[in-house]
N, C-alpha and C positions, 0 to 999 in steps of 0.2 A: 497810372491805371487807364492808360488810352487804350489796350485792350481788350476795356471790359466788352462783355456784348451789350447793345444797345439796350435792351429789354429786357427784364428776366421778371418770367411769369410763376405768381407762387400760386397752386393748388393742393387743395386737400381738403378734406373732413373740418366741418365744424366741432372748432373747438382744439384745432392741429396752432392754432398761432398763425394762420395767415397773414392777418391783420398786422398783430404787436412784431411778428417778427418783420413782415414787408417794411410795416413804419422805420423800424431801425435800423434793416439794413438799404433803404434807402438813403437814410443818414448819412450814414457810412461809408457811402458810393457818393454822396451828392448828385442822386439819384431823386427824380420826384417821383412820390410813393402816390398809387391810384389805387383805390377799392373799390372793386366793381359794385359791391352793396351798395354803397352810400352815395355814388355817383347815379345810379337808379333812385335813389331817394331823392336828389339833391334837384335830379329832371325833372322829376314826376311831380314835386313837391308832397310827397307822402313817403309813409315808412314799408316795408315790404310785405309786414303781416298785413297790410292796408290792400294792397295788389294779390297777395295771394287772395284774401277774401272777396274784391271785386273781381278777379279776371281767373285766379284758380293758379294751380301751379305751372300750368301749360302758355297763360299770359305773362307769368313774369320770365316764364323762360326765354320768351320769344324776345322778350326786351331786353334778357340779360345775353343773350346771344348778340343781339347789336349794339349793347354800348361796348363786348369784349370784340366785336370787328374791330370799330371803332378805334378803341382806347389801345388795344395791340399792333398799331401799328407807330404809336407814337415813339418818340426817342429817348434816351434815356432815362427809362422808368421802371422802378417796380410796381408791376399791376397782382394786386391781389384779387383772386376770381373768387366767388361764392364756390360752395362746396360742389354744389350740381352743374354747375357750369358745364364740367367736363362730358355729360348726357348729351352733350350738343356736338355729332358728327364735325359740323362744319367750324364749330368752335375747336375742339381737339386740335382741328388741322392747323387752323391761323395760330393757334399757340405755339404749337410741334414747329410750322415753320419760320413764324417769326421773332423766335427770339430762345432764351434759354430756360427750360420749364423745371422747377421745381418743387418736386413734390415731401409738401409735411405730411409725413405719417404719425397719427394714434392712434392708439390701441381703445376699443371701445369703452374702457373702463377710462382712462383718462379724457376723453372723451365725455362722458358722462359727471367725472367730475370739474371739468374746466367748464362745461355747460349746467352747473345744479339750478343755479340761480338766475337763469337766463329764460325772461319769458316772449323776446320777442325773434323768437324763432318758430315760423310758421311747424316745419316739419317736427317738431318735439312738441306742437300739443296732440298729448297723448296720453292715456294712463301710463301707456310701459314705454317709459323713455330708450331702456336698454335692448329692449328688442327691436323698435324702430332703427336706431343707430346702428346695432346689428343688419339689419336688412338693408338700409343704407351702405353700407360699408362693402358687402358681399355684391353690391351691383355696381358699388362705385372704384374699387380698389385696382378692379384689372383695368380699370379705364386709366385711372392716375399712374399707374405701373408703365400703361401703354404708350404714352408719351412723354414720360416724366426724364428730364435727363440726369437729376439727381433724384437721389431716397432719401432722406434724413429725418429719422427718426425721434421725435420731440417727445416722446414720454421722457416725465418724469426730470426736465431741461429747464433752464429760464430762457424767455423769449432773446436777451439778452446775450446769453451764452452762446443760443442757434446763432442768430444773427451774426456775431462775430466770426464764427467758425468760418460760415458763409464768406463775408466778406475775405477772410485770408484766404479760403479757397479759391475765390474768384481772381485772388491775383495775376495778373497776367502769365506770368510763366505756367499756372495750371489755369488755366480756363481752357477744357479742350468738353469735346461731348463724350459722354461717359455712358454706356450699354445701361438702360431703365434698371436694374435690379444691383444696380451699385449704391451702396450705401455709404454712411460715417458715422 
């Protein structure tokens, strides 16, 4: 596997498997696994609904644009980015160029149920979860399309399953860049 790419950055939608899938197929690669969420927590020594309440969503953006400078440039890693990440011009780029971006897509209905029970998600306090996510999606999707060099579609998958697929794709004879609206 010496031809993996150094980095491979996972994005998408809360509630896509960022997280559970980054964690194992880091494994997988003997790859160390970085989440941009928690790594924001872990500085700041608070949780995020903590920051969006102090600083708004405009402060945690500005943080979560430099720990993903930061953290995307390091070597053999999967970095799992927060779902908005991607609103960030200058983010987009450092991903697109440094390494291999991988976008989990769901559908807002799954979406909705992998997040039912999830209260520490700033952007879902709301009465109507399903239309926030909606609106979310509709401004975030061309942006993940827009630099994503894979699609892979997690409805209705175990993170498990993703992840595997992943890694035999990544095997060296296919690891090549693949046009944003390629999927599996």
């Amino acid at each position: 596997m010496d031809n993996l790419p150094e980095r491979i950055f996972i994005i998408g939608p809360m509630g896509a498997g960022k997280t559970t899938v980054g964690q194992r197929l880091a494994n997988l690669l003997s790859y160390r696994f970085i989440d941009a969420d928690h790594e924001i927590e872990t500085r700041t020594g608070v949780d995020i609904p903590y920051i969006f309440e102090r600083e708004g969503e405009v402060g945690f953006r500005r943080r979560e644009a430099a720990i993903i400078a930061e953290l995307s440039q390091a070597h053999h890693i999967v970095l799992a980015t927060g779902g908005g990440a991607i609103l960030n011009k200058d983010t987009r780029q450092a991903l697109q160029a440094r390494g291999l971006v991988i976008y989990l897509a769901a559908s807002v209905p799954e979406q909705l149920h992998r997040t039912r029970h999830s209260t520490h998600r700033p952007l879902l306090r709301t009465p109507d979860r399903q239309a926030r996510l909606e609106a979310l999606l509709a401004t975030r999707e061309p942006l993940y399309r827009e630099i994503a060099d894979w699609v892979i579609d997690t409805d209705g998958e175990q993170p498990r399953h993703v992840a595997r697929r992943l890694a035999e794709r990544l095997q060296p004879q296919n690891v090549t860049r693949t046009p944003p609206h390629a999927s599996s």
